[in-house]
N, C-alpha and C positions, 0 to 999 in steps of 0.2 A: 781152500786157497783164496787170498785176498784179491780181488776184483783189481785190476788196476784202473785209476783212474786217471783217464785225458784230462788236459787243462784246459783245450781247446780242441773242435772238431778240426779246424786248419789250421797247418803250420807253415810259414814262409821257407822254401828253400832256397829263392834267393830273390832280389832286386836287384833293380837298374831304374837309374833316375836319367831322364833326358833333357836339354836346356827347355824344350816346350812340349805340348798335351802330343800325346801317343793317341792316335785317331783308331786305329785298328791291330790286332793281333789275330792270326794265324795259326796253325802249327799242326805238325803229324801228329799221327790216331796216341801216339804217347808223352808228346809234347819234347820229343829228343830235336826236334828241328821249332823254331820258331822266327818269324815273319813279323817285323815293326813296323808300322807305318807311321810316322811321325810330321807333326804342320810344320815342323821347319825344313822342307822338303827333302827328306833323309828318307830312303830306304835301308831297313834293316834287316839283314839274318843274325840268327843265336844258337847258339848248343843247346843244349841240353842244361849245361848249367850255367847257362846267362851270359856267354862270354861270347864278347862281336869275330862271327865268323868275316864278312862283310858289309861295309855301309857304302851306299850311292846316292849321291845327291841328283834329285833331277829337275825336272823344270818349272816345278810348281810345290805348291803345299801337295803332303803324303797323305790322301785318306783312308786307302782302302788296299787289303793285301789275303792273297792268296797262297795256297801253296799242296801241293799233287803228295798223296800221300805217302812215296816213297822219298820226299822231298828233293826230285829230282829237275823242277821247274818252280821258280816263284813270280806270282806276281802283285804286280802294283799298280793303283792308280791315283790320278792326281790331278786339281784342280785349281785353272786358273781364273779368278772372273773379271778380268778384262784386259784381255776379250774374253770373253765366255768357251771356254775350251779344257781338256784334260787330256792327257797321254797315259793310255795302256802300253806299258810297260811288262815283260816276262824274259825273266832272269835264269841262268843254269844256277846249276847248286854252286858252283863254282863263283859265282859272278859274273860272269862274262852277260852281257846284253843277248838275248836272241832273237827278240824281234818288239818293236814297239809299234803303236798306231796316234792319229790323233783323234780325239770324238768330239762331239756338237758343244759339250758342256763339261763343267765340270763332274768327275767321276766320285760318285758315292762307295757303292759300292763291285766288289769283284767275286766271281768265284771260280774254281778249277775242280775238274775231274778228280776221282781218285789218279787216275795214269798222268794226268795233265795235256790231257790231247785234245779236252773242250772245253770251252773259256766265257766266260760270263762276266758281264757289265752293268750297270745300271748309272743312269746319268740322272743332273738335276732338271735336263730339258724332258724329263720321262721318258726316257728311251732306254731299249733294252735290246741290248748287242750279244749275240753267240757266237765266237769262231770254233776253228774248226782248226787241229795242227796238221801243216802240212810241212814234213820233211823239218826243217829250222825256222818255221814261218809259220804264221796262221793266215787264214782265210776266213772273211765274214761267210757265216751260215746264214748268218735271218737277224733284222734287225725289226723293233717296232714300239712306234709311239703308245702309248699308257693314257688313259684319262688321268688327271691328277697334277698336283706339283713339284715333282719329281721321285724318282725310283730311288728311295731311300738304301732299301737292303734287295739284295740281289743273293743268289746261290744255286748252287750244284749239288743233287743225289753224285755220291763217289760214282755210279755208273754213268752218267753225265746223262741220265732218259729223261728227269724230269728235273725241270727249273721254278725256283722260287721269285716270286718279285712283289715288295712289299713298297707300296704306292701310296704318296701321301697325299692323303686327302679322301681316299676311296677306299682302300684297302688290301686285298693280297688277293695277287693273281698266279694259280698253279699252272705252269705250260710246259709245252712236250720239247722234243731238240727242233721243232720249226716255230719256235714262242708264239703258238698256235696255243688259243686257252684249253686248260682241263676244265678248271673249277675256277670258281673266283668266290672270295669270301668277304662280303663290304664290313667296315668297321664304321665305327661313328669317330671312331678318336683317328690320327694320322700314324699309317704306319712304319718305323724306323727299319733297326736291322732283321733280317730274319735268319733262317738256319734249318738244314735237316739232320734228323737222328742218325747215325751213320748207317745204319740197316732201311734207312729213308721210311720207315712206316709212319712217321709222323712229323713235323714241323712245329717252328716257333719263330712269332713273329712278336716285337716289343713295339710298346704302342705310346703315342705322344699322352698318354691322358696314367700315365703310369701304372697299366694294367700290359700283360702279356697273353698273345691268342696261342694256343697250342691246336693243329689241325691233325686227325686222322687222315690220313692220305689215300687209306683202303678204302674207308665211307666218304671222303669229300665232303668232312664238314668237320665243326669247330667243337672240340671235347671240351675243351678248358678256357675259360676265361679267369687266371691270377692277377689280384688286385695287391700289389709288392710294394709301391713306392707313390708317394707324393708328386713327383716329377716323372718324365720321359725316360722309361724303358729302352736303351738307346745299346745296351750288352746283351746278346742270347746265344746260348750253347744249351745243346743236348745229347745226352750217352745215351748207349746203345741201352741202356736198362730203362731211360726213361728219365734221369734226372735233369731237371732245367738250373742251370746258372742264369740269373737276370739281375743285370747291373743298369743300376738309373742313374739320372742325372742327380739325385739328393745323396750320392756316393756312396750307397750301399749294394750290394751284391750279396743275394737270396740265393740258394742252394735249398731247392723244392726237389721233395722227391717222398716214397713210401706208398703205401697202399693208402694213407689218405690224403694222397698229394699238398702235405703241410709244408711248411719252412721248415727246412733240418737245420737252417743255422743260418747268418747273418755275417758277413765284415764289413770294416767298412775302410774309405779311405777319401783324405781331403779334399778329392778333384771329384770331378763329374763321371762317372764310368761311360768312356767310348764305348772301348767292346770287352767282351768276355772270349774265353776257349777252356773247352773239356777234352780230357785224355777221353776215350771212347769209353772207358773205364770210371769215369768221374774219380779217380783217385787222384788226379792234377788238376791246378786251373791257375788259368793265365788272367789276368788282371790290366787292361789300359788305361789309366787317367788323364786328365788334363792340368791333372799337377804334375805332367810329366813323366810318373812311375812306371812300372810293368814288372808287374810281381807275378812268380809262379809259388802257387802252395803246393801243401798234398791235404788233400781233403781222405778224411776217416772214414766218415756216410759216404763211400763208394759204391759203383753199383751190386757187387757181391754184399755186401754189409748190409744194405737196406734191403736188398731179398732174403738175409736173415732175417732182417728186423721183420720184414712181412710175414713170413712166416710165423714167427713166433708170436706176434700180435694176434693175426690168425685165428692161430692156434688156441689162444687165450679166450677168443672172441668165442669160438666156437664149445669154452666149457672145460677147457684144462687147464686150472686156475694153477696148478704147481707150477707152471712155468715162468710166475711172475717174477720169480729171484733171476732166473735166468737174463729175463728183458729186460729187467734192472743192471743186472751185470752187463748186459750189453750196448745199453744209455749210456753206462759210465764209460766204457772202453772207447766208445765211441764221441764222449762228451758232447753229447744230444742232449743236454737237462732240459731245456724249455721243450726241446721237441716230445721229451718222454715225461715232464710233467699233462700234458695237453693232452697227449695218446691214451695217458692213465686216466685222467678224468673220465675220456669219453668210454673208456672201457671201462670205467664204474656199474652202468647198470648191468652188466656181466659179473663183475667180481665182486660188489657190494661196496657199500659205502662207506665200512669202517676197513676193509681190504683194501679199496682204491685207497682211502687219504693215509693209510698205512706206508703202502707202498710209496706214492709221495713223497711221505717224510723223510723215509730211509734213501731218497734219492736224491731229495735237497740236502739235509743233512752231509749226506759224505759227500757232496759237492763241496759246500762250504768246508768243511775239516780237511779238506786235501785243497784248497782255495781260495783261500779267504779275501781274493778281492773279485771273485765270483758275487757281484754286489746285487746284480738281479737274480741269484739263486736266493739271497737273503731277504730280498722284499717277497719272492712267491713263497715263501718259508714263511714269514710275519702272516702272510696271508691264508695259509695253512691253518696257524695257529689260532688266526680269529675264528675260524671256522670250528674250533673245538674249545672254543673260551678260552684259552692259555693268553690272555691280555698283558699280562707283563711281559712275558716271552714272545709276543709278538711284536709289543711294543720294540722291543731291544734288535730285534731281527730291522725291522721298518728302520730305527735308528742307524744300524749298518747298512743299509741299502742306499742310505741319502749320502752316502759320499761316492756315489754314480752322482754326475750331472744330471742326465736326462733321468735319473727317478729321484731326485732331489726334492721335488713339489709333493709329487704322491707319496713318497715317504716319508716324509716329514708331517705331512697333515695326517696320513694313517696311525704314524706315530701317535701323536697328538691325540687321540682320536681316542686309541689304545690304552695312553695314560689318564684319560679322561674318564674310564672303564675300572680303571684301576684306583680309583679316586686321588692319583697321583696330578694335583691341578698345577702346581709349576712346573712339573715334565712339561705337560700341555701344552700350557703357553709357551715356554720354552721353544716348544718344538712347535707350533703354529704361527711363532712370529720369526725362526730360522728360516720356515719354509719360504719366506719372502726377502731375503735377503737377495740383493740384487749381485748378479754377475751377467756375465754374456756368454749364453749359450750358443753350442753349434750352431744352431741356424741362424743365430746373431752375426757370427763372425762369417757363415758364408756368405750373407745379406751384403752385408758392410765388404767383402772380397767382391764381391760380383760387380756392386756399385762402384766401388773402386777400378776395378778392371774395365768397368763400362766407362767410364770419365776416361780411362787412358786412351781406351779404341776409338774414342768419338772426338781426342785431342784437348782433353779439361785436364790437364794435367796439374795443374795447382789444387782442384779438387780430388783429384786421383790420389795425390801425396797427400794431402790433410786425411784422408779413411784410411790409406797403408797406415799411417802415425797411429789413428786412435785405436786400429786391432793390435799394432805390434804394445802401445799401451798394455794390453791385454795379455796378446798368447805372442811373444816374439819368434816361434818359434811354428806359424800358423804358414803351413803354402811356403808359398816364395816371397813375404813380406818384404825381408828386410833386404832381399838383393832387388824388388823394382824399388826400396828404396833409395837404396847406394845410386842406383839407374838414373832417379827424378831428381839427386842432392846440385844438378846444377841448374835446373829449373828456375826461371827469376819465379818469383809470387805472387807478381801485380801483369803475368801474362793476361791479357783476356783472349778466351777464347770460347766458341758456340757450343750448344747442346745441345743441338738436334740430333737424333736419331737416338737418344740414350735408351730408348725402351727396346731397341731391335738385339743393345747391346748388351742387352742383359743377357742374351740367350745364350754368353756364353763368350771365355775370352778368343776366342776363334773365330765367330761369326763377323765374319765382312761388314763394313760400315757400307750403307749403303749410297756413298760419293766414291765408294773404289770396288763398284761392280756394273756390268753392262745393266742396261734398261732393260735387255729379256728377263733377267734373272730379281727382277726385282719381286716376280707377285712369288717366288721363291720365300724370301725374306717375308714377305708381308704373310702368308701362310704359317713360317714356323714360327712367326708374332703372336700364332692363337696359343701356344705353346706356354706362354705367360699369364698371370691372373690380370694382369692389368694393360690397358690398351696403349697408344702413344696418344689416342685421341681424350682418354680418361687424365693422362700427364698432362695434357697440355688444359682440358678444364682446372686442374686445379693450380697450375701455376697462373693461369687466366684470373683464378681468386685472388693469389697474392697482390696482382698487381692492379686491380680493382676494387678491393675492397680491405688491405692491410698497410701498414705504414711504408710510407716512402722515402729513400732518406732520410733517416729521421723526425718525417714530417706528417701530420693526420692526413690522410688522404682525403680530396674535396668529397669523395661520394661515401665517404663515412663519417657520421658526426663524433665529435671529439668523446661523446657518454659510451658510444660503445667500442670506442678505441680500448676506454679507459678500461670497458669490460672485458676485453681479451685478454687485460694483464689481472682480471680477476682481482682486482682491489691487494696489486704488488707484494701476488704471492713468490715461496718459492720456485726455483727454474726445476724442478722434478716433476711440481705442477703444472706450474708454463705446459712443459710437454705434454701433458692428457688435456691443458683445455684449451692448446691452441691446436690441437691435431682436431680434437673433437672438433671446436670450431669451425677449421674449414671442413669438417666432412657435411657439419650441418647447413654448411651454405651450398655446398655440391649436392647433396637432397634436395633442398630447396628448388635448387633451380632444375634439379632433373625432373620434380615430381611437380611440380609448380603448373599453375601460379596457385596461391591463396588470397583469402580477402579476412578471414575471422581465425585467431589462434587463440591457444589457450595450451600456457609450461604449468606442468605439475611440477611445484617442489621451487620455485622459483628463487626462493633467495633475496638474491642484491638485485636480480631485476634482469639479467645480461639476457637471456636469449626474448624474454619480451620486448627488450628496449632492442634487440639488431632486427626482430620482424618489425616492431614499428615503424624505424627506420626503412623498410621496404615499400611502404605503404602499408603493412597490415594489421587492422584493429584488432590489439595485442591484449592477453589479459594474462596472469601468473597468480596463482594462489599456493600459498604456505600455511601450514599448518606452525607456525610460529609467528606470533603480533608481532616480534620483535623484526625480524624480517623484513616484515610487509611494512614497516613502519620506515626501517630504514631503504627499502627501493623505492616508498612515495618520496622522500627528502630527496634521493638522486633525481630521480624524472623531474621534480620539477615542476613549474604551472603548467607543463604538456596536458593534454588529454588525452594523448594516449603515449604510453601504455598503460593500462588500471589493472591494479593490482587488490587482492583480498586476501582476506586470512579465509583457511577452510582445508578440510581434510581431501586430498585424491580417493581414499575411498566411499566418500561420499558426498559428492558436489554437490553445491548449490545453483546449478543450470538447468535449463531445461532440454528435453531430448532434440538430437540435430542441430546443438548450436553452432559448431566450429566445422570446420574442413579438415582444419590440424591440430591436433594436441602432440603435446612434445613432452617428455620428463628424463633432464637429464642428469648426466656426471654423476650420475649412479644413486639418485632418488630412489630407485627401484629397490636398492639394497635396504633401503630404510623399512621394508617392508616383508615380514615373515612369509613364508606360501599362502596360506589361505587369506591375507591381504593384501599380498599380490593380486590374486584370484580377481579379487572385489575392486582391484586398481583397474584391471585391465574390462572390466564389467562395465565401469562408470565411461572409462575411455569411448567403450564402445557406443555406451547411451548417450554422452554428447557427441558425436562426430554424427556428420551429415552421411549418408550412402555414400558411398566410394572415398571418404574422406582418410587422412594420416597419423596414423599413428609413431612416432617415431621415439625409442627407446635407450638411451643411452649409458651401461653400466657395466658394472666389471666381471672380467671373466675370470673365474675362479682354476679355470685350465689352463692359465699364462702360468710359466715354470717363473716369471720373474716380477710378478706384478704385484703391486707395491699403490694403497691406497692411500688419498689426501694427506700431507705432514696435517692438517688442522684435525684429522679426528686421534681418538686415546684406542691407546692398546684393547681396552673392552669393545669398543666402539668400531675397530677396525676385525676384531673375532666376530663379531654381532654380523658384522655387513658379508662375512666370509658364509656364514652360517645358511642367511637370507639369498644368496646370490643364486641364482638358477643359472644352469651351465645353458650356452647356446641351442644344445638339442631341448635344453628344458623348455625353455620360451619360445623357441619356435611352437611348440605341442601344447603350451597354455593359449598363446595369440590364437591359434588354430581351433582350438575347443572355446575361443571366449568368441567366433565369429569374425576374422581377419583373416587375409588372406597375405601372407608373408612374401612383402617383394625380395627383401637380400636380410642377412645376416653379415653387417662390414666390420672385419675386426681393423685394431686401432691399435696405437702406441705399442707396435711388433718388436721395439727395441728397450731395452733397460732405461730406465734412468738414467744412469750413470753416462749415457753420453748425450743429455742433454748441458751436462758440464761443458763437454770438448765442443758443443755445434754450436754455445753462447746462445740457446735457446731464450734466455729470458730477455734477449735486447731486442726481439720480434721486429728484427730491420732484415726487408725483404732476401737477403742473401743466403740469412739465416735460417727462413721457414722455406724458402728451395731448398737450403740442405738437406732438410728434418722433412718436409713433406719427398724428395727422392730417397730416402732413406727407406720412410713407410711404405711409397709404392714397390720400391727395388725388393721391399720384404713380400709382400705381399704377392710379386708378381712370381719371383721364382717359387716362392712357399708354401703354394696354395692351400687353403686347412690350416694355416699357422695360426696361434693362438694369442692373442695380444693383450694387452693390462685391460683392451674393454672391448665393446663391441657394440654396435647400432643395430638396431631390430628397428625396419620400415615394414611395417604391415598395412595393409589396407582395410577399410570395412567393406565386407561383404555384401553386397545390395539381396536381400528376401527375397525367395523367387514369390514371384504372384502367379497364383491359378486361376 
């Protein structure tokens, strides 16, 4: 009998879109009752199949909802910040009101009994509220303050004996019905929502640092630490078998489960994931965004399915290798391919190696024959076949896989790579210079969404509307683009208006400006600011750069001499370039001045002369060598009778100095690439022998892990394969700096956005309005995306001082 095969592990049964982000979702043990809470201060109940039983507006934004598992009481909570306050609200099934309160702060989170006869709070002043039902009313049981900055996630065992409380800043504290502590479990990252298994033997708490703690509740202590997401863990459910749902802020939602607690499957969706919910069965799950949605699926990997799946893995593990058609048939019914390619690997040294990649094949394979835009079955398929020398065949598989987005990079260079095996060299190239064709990728457009949303919240609205424009350029059809643009179309465009606070508003288009919240609630905000990669204080050094040391008005600024004005426009290259070397630029002047001061430097690879002649210009005796006269010939002509900068001809891997001469040596815009591995090796050798103890090394080049990165228009197709070839990925260079005697202060990646909207920011007229756009753009990237991968990247390593005996 033919296996049937899924096209998907989840299926949408139904949606509903809301005017704004849905903060939290509810619902009974089967998901026939469900519970909305939404920021345009609407409460909501739902059937079973999506349709509004009833909506109430109350008196604040909707964050937090509850609901008694007969679905015979619901509630709600909600917060105002100013004044600093929220009402707990509890609803009949019916709608009718049955009792509300008001508490100190705004209300995070809520949770309810299975009966709904005891009631649970958590606020942002860290406090943590139990009542008690009495008759048509509650009564406070026990209320108590938290170390921390505020009770993020709050919850209820169905027997209502034991309570959750997930505290940001410290961690998760387990308490009795007097929120008298059990256990407490500290975390290093802040803790968000949490949740118990409905059998309560275990908990799940999501964590600002995008990792989720799973607690044993019988041992009182931490089994699992899941590393799921780039951003904050801010959605967690779990069934009675054990599966975890964890939905982040980078808009994915993980469905972990199995006897090797892997990923059974991924979705994703365009907003931030508030919350999550699971049938107690994990056969349903509810979904809240901040793009407004709320989807309920039916997931496949339920918990009956994946205690087959244990079993039979098991089974397999322990030596009865006939069952492997079985587990295959059941990958497929269940459309787990990545999960049951991963499983098979690891069950390789059981089944063997020509059995495992066997199995494998026949699993990707009829993925792709029953799916063909199954595009990551197609690249672990290319990747298969490398593994058995089939290079044309894997070649073609990699070539299908790059019409995914996000494996567009690695399947195109594997491609490439493949053809290059096959002595096929125009494939190759072909496909090594497709792989760099510029678009904007997701995380591009959520960058550019955020920043955009952030200008709206902090009242830059002429900025807000110029980003809606360049994504709807893009994907018009991306969030809610084109209706905040209908929203902004009467905006005059010569408004001026402030931009303070824009870093707090990245966190998200809901979080409060901080001129429309009380003065308690502000070291709140200042807290879930660590949340982002980049600080307000790091935004304001670099626009501090703009206006001290970049053109003003159209005019050379007095504390910059007119030679190396003229070097940031890099001798009036293209605006694609503009973009990687005015970003570099100012990252090299925020180094400078973080790591500073210096008195003696020396640029490998120098050029025209630009980054000698802007230390000069600091005061610092500058020197640059090139291994090309031609060069050196022309930055003596720029400088001028100066005497300093001085410039040489000479190879970086092997200088003409003596040991300890400089403090800093520099080599940038991707000199580095000029140099194969083992003189790399010898580059970073020579660095080390002139720098003084403790002195800087600082690295400037491209990363060959940018899905979009696109090097100098001046160099040739050969020229730009060559420097692909030479590039060491950022783990790689950290691990040579470190073996050559350096001690690596950061790794800062750069130019996070395409080119192509260095077009739309008029990047190449570097008149200050312009490099505030394009430098908030970079940090706005960098801040939600932390780990994002940009066209380069700065390596500041330090030298090591010898220890002495």
């Amino acid at each position: 009998m033919t296996t049937q095969l899924a096209s998907s592990p989840v299926t949408e049964i139904w949606s509903r879109r809301f005017p704004r982000s849905v903060i939290c979702v509810a619902s009974t043990a089967n998901c026939a009752l469900v519970a909305a809470a939404s920021i345009d201060e609407f409460a909501h109940l739902l059937d079973g199949n999506g349709s509004t039983l009833w909506s109430r507006q109350l008196d604040g934004e909707v964050w937090s909802s509850a609901i008694a598992l007969d679905g015979s009481v619901v509630a709600f909570g909600t917060a105002s910040k100013r004044r600093s306050r929220g009402t707990l609200s509890v609803f009949r099934r019916d709608g009718k009101l049955l009792w509300s309160t008001e508490l100190d702060a705004p209300i995070w989170s809520v949770g309810l009994s299975a009966d709904g006869e005891r009631l649970i709070a958590g606020t942002w002043a860290s406090s943590v509220y139990l009542f008690h039902r009495q008759g048509s009313s509650f009564a406070q049981r026990a209320h108590r303050r938290l170390p921390g900055t505020g009770v993020y996630g709050t919850a209820l065992s169905r027997d209502g004996d034991v309570a959750l409380a997930g505290v940001y800043g410290t961690g998760v504290s387990v308490l009795d019905t007097n929120l008298e502590t059990i256990f407490n479990h500290p975390t290093t990252a802040a803790a968000y929502r949490a949740c118990f298994s409905p059998n309560a033997t275990r908990a799940a708490v999501g964590l600002r640092d995008g990792t989720a703690l799973v607690l044993d509740l019988r041992a009182r202590t931490a089994v699992e630490t899941l590393n799921v997401s780039r951003r904050a863990i801010c959605g967690v459910a779990i069934s009675n078998g054990g599966i975890l749902a964890l939905g982040g802020f980078d808009g994915r939602v993980n469905l972990i489960g199995g006897p090797a607690g892997s990923v059974l499957c991924s979705l994703y969706t365009q907003g931030e994931v508030w919350s999550v919910a699971l049938s107690d069965d994990a056969s349903r799950l509810l979904v809240a965004s901040s793009d407004g949605s709320l989807r309920l699926l039916r997931v496949l990997p339920c918990d009956v399915a994946v205690d087959e799946l244990g079993q039979l893995e098991e089974s397999i593990a322990s030596g009865r290798h006939a069952l492997v058609e079985d587990l295959l048939s059941l990958y497929k019914q269940l459309g787990i391919v990545d999960y049951g390619v991963k499983r098979l690997r690891e069950l390789g040294s059981v089944l063997g190696r020509t059995k495992m990649l066997d199995a494998v094949e026949e699993l990707l394979s009829d993925d792709v024959a029953g799916n063909e835009n199954h595009f990551r079955s197609y690249f672990l398929l290319g990747r298969l076949k490398v593994e058995r020398g089939n290079w044309r065949g894997a070649a073609s598989d990699f070539v299908r896989a790059s019409r995914e987005e996000e494996l567009r990079l690695r399947a195109l260079t594997e491609a490439g790579d493949a053809f290059s095996r096959c002595n096929m060299d125009a494939a190759a190239r072909s496909c090594y210079r497709r792989a760099r064709e510029q678009f904007l990728t997701d995380d591009a457009r959520r960058a550019l969404y955020a920043l955009a949303r952030a200008y709206e919240e902090i009242g830059n609205l002429r900025e807000a509307k110029r980003h809606y424009e360049i994504i709807l350029s893009f994907d018009p059809d991306f969030r809610d683009v084109s209706a905040r643009l209908m929203a902004l179309d009467h905006i005059d465009g010569d408004e001026a208006v402030p931009d303070s606070g824009l870093i707090a508003a990245l966190l998200g288009p809901d979080v409060p400006r901080i001129s429309a919240i009380d003065d308690s609630l502000q070291p709140v905000i200042a807290a879930r600011s660590q949340e982002l990669g980049v600080t307000a204080e790091e935004r304001e050094r670099f626009m501090a750069l703009v206006d001290a040391t970049l053109l003003h008005n159209g005019q050379v600024s007095a504390r910059l001499s007119y030679d190396v004005s003229a070097y940031m426009k890099y001798d009036h290259s293209v605006s694609e370039d503009e973009l990687k070397k005015t970003l570099e630029f100012v990252n090299v002047l925020d180094v400078l001045n973080q790591y500073g001061p210096f008195t003696r430097s020396l640029d490998i690879g120098a050029a025209t002369g630009r980054y000698p002649t802007l230390l000069a210009s600091r005061g610092i005796a500058a020197e640059g060598v090139d291994i090309e006269p031609e060069a050196v010939a022309y930055a003596n002509r720029k400088r001028g009778p100066a005497a300093n900068p001085i410039f040489h001809v000479g190879d970086g891997r092997a200088l003409q100095f003596t040991d300890g001469s400089y403090d800093l040596v520099t080599c940038m815009m991707g000199t580095a690439a000029h140099f194969d591995g083992p003189s790399l090796v010898k580059l970073l050798s020579e660095c080390f022998r002139v720098l003084r103890d403790d002195g800087l090394l600082v690295i400037s080049t491209w990363d060959i892990e940018c899905p979009h990165l696109s090097f100098l228009s001046l160099y040739s197709g050969d020229q730009n394969e060559t420097m692909r070839r030479n590039s060491p990925t950022r783990a790689a260079i950290v691990q040579l700096a470190e073996q050559g005697g350096f001690t690596v202060r950061e790794v800062r990646p750069m130019v996070l956005v395409p080119d192509s909207i260095s077009f739309e920011l008029d990047v190449q007229r570097l008149e200050p309005p312009d490099l505030r756009r394009l430098i908030d753009i970079e940090l706005a990237s960098r801040a939600i995306l932390p780990g994002s991968h940009g066209q380069m990247y700065m390596l500041v390593a330090q030298k090591r001082v010898a220890s002495v005996r």
